[in-house]
C-alpha positions as CSV (number, residue, x, y, z in Angstrom):
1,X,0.0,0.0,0.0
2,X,2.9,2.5,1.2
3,X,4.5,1.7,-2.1
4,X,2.1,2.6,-4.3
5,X,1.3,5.8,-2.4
6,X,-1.2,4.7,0.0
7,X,-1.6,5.0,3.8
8,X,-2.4,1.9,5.7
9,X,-3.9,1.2,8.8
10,X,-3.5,-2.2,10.4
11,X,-5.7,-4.3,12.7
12,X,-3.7,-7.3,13.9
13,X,-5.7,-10.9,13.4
14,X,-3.1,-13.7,14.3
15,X,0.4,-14.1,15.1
16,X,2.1,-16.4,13.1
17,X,5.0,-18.8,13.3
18,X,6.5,-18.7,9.7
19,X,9.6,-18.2,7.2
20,X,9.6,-19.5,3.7
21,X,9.7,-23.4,4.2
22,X,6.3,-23.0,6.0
23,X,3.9,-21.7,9.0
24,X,4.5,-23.9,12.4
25,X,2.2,-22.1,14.6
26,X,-0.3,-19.7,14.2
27,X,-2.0,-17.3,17.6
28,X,-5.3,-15.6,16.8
29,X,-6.2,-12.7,18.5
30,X,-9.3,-12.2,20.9
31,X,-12.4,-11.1,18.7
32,X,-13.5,-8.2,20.6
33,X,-9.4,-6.7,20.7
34,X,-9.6,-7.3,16.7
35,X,-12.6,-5.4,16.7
36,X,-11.7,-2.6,18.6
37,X,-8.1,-2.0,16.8
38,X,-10.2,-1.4,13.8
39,X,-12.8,0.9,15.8
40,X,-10.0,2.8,17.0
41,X,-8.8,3.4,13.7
42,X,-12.1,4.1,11.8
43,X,-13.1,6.2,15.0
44,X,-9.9,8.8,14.4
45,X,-8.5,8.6,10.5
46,X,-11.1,6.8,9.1
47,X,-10.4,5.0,5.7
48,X,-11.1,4.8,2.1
49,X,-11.4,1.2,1.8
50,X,-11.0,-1.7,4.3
51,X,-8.9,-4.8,3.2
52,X,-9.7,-8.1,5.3
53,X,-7.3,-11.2,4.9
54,X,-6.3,-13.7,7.3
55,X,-9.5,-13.8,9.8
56,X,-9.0,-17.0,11.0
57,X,-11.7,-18.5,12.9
58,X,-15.5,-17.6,12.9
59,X,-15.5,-15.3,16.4
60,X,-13.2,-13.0,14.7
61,X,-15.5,-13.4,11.2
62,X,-18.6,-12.1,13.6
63,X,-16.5,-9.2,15.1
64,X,-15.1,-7.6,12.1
65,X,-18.7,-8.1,10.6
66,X,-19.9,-6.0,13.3
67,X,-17.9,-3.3,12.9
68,X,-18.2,-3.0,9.0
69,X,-21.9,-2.8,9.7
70,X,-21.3,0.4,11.5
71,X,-19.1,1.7,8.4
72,X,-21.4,0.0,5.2
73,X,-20.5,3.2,3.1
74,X,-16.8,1.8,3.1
75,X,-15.9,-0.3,0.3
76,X,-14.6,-3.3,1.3
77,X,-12.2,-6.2,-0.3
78,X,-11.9,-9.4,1.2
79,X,-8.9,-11.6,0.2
80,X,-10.5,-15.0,1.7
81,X,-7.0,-16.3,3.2
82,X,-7.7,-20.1,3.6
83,X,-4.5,-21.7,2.5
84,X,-0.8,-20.2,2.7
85,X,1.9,-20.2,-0.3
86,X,3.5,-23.2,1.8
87,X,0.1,-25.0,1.9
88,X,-0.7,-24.3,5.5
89,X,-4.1,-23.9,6.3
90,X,-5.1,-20.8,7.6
91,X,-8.7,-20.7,8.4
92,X,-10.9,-23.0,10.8
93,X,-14.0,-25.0,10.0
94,X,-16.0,-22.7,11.6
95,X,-14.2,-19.7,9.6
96,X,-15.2,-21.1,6.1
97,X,-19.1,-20.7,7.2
98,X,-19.2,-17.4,8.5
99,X,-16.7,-16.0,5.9
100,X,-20.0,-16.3,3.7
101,X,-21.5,-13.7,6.6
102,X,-19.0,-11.0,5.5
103,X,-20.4,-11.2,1.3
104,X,-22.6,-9.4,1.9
105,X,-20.4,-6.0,3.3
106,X,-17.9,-7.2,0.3
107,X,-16.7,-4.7,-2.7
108,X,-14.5,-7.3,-4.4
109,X,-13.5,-11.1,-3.6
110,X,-9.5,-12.1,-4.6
111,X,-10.0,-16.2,-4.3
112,X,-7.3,-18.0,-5.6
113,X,-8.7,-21.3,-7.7
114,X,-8.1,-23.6,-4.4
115,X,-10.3,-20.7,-2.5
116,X,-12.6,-20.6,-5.3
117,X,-13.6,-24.3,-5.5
118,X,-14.0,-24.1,-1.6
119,X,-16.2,-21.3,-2.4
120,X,-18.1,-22.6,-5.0
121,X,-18.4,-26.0,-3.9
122,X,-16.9,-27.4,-7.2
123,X,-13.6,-28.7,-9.0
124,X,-12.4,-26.0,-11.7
125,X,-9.7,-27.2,-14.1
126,X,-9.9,-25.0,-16.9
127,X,-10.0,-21.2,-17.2
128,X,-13.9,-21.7,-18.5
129,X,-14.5,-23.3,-15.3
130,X,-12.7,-20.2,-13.2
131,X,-15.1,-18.1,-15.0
132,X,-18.6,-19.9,-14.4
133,X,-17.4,-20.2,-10.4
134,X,-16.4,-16.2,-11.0
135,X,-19.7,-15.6,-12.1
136,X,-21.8,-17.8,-9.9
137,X,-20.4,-16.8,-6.7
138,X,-21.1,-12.8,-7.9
139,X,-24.7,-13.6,-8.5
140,X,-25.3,-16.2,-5.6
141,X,-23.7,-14.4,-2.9
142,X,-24.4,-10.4,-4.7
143,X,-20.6,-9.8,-4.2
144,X,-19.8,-6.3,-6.8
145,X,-17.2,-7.9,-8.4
146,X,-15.1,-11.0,-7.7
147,X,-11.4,-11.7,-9.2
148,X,-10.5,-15.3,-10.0
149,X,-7.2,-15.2,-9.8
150,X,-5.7,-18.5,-12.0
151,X,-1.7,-18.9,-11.1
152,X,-2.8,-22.2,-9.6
153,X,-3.3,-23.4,-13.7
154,X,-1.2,-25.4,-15.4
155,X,0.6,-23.7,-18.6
156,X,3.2,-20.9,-19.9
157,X,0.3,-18.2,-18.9
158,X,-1.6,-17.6,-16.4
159,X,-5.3,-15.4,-16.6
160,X,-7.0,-13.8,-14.1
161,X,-10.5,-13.0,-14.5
162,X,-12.1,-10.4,-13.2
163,X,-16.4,-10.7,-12.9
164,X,-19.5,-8.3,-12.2
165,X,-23.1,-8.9,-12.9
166,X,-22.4,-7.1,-16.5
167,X,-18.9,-7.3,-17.1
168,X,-16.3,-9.9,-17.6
169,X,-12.3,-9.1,-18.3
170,X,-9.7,-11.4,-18.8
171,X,-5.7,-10.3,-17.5
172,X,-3.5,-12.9,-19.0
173,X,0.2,-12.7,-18.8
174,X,3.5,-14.9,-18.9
175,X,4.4,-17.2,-16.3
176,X,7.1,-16.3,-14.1
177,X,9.0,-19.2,-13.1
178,X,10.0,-18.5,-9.8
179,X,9.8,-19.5,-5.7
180,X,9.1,-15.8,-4.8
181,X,5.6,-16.0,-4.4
182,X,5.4,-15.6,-0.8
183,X,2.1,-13.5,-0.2
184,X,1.5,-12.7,-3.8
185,X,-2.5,-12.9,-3.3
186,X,-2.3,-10.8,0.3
187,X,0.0,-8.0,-1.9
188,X,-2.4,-8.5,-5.0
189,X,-5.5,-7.3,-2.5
190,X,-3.8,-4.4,-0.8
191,X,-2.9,-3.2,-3.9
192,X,-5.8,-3.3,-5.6
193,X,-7.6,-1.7,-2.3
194,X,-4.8,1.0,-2.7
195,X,-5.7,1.9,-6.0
196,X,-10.1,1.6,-5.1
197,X,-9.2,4.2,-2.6
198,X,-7.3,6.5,-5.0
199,X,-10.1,6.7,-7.0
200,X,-9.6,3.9,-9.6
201,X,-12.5,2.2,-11.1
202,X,-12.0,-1.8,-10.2
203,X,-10.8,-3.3,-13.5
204,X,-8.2,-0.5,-13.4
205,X,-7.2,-0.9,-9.9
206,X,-6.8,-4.9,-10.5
207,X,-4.0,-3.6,-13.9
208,X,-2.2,-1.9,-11.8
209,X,-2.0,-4.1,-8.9
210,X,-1.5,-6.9,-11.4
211,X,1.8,-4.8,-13.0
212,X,2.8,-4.0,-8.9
213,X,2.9,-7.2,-8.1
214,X,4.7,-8.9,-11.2
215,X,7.4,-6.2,-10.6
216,X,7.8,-7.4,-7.0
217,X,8.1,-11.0,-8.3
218,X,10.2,-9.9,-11.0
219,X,12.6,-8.1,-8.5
220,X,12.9,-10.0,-5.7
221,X,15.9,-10.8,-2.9
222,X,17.5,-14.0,-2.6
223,X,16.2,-14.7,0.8
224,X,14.9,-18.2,2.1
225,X,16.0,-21.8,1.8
226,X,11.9,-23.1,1.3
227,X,9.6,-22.7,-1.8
228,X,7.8,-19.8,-0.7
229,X,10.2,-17.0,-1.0
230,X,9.3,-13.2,0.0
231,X,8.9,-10.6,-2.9
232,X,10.3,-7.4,-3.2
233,X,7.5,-5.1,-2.0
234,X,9.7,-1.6,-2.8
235,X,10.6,-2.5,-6.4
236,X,12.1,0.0,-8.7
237,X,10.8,2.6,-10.7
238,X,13.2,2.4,-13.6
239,X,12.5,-1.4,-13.5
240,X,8.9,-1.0,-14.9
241,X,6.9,0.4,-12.3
């Protein structure tokens, strides 16, 4: 967010045990204490836009629900963390039933295909499937605009597709072969909620989060023995951004 000129406000969720090999331990926070960072927050700055990732567990679902029923007019974008880059997972039983609650406060959905056949209840192996599950999941759960997000495809290209009840757009690129993809979808998210908040319409905010976050891949250190290296969140300018 702070790279691409935003200003972010963070309400802590879980404390995690982690490096690039994979996640060992994870700590959730008390609901109401995760509720009342954020009412803190909202009370005094205020915000834009409200990105939710990692939640967790269904008491902290109910609590954040809460409090974005006291701020509806915010625009909100849920990245529905359920499964890490290592393949731990990162939400409860309990979590993947009242993440449904929160649809209904939601701007814009980021599932990955894993998330998305959680979401949708079915198997998606082809980019036709992505977009039926895309489209479904809008209509079914009136989500504004969901973004299928397709790395999880086998092939030298990956497409990402981006749905509302009237529009469809497709954002296909290369593959990058690489191991830094630690937190692509989280960075993917904030971005896009970055760009929401600067006044971008929502297939232009995803194009420029989309470029962000192939840069970061594109430049990042050579930090981490595992397979889920970090990315470079301050890449260059000269470099393409």
């Amino acid at each position: 967010m702070t790279a691409l000129g935003g200003f972010a406000m963070t309400a802590l969720t879980a404390v995690t045990a982690q490096n690039t090999s994979g996640v060992s331990r994870i700590e959730y926070m008390a609901p109401d204490m995760v509720a009342e960072q954020m009412t803190m927050v909202l009370e005094d700055i205020g915000a834009d836009v409200i990105k939710l990732g990692m939640l967790g567990n269904a008491g902290i679902m109910e609590a954040v629900g809460q409090v974005l029923a006291q701020h509806s007019s915010i625009p909100c974008v849920i990245d529905p963390v359920m499964i890490a880059t290592s393949g731990a997972k990162l939400i409860t039983p309990d979590g993947e039933v009242a993440l449904a609650q929160l649809y209904k406060r939601c701007f814009m959905l980021t599932p990955n295909l894993p998330e998305l056949e959680v979401l949708h209840g079915t198997a998606i192996s082809s980019e036709d499937d992505m977009l039926e599950a895309a489209r479904g999941l809008a209509r079914s759960q009136g989500i504004e605009w969901v973004l299928a997000k397709g790395g999880h495809l086998p092939g030298p290209h990956l497409t990402d597709i981006l749905v509302n009840r009237e529009t469809t757009r497709l954002y296909t690129d290369g593959r990058i072969e690489t191991l830094h993809t630690h937190g692509t979808g989280c960075t993917l998210a904030s971005a896009i909620a970055t760009g929401l908040a600067q006044g971008l319409d929502a297939p232009a905010a995803v194009t420029r989060a989309r470029h962000y976050v192939r840069q970061a891949i594109l430049q990042a250190p050579s930090y981490g023995k595992g397979t889920a290296r970090p990315m470079n969140h301050l890449p260059s300018s000269e470099r393409g951004l």
